[in-house]
N, C-alpha and C positions, 0 to 999 in steps of 0.2 A: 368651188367658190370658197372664197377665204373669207370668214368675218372677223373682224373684230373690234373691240369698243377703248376708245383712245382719251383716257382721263387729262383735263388740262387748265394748268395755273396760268393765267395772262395778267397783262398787267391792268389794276382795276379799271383805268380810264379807256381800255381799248378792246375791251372785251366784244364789244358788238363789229366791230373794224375784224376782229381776229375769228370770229364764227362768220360773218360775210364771205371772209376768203376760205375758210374750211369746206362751207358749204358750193364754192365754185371752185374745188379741187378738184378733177376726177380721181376716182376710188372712193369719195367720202359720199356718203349714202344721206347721212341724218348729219344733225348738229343742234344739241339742246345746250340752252344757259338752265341752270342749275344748282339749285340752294346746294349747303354744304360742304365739303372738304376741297372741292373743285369750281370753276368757274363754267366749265364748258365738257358737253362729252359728245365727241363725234364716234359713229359708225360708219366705218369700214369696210365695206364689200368688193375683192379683188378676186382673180382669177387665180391666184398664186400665191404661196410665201415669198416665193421672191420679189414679187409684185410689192407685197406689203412691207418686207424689208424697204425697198426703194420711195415708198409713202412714205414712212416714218424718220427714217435715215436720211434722207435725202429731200423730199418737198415739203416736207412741214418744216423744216430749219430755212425755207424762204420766209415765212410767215415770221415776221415781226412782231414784237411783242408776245408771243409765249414763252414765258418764262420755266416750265418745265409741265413733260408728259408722262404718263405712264398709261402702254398700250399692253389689254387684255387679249389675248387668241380664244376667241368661242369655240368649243371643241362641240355643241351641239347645242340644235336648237329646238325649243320648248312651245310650239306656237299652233296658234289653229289655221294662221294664214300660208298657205307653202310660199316662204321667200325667196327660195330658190326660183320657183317658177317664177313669177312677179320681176323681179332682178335678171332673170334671163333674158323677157321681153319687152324691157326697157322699162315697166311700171315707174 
């Protein structure tokens, strides 16, 4: 399982239009609005990098109105809830 967390600038009046469809993406996990340097930060859960290559590259550039991303690769994770397991069986 690939995670990773996808930072995003939309434009101010369509922010909730542009987390709606984030959130009915598949591979996209979460999708919070959020104070600070960013509008919006989706989590990313795929099977693959190539998977996630094709997320980012490829169906977030459907999504209108974001005006620029920058996507994190989690290399591990820190948590008391096993994600992996949870995300396996469809939690």
């Amino acid at each position: 399982m690939v995670t990773s967390i996808i930072l995003i600038h939309a434009e101010r009046t369509k922010i909730n239009e542009v987390a709606e469809k984030l959130a009915e993406m598949e591979g996209i996990s979460e999708v919070y609005s959020v104070s600070g340097n960013y509008d919006l930060v989706a989590i990313a859960r795929v099977p693959a990098n190539e998977d996630l290559a094709d997320l980012v590259t490829k169906k977030l550039l459907t999504i209108e109105h974001i005006l620029k991303s920058e996507t994190m690769l989690a290399f591990k994770a820190f948590s008391r809830h096993d994600l992996e397991t949870m995300f396996s069986v469809g939690m």
